[in-house]
C-alpha positions in Angstrom: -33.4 -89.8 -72.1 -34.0 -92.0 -69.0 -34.2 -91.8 -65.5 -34.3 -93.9 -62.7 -35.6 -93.0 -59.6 -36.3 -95.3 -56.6 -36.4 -98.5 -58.8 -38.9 -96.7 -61.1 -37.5 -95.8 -64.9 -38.5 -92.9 -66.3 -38.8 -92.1 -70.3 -37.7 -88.0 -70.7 -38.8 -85.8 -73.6 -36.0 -83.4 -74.4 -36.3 -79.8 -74.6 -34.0 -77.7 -76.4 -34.7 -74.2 -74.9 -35.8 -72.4 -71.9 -39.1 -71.2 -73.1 -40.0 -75.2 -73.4 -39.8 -75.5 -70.0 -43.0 -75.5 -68.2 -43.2 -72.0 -66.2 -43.6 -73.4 -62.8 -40.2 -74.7 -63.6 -38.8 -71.4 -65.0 -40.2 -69.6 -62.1 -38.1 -71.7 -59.5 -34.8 -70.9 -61.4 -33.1 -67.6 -62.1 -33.1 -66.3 -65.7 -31.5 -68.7 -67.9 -30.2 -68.6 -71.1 -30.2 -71.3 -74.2 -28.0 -74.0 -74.5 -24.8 -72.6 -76.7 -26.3 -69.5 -75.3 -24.0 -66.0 -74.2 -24.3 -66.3 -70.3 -22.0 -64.9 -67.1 -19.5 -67.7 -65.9 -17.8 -65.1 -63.5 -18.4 -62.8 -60.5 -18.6 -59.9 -62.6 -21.1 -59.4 -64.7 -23.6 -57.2 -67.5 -26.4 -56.3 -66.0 -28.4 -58.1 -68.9 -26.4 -61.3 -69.2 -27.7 -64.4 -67.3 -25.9 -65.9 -64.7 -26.8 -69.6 -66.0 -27.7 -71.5 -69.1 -29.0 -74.5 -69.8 -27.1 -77.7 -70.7 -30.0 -80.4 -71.2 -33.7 -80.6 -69.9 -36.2 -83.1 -70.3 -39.7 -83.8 -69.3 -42.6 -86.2 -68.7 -45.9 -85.7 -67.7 -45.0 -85.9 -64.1 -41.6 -85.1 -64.4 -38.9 -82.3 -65.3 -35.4 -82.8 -65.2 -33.2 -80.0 -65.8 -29.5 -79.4 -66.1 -27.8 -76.1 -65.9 -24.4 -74.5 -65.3 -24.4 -71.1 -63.5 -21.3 -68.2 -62.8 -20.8 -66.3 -60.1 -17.8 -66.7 -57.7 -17.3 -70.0 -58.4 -18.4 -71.6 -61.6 -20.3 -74.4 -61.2 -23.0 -77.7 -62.7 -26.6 -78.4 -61.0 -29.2 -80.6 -61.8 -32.8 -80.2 -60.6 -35.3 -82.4 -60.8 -39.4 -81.4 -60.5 -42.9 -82.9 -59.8 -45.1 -81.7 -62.0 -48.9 -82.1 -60.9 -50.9 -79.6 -63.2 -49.7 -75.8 -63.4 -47.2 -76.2 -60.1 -44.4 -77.8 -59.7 -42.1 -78.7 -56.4 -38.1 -79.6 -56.4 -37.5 -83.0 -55.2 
């Protein structure tokens, strides 16, 4: 997977699960489940279902890219992208 950001091209590891992602990433998002994973597209919800899962991810090592859809009133995509500088990370 590649990214380009401000004429720079940057190579991506996937990751195929949520417990791959670095936890300063996790920490920034709500719970999250797998890809293919059972998660609650509407506004009504189980209590232990989460409200987003994860489509694709991918990281270098200054760099995580991840790509989710979440429920609620209105169904929906986001992407989030991270800088990664040791154990902390901060949405760009």
């Amino acid at each position: 997977m590649e990214v380009f950001l401000a004429h720079a091209q940057i190579s991506l590891t996937p990751l195929k699960s949520v417990d791959s992602l670095p936890e300063s990433v996790r920490s920034r998002i709500a719970k999250m489940s797998n890809p293919g994973g059972r998660f609650d597209a509407g506004d009504v919800g189980a209590f232990d279902t989460p409200r987003r899962r994860l489509v694709f991810a991918g990281i270098s090592d200054r760099y995580c890219l991840v790509h989710y859809e979440y429920g609620g009133i209105a169904y929906g995509n986001r992407t989030a992208l991270f800088e990664i500088a040791g154990d902390q990370s901060s949405p760009l």
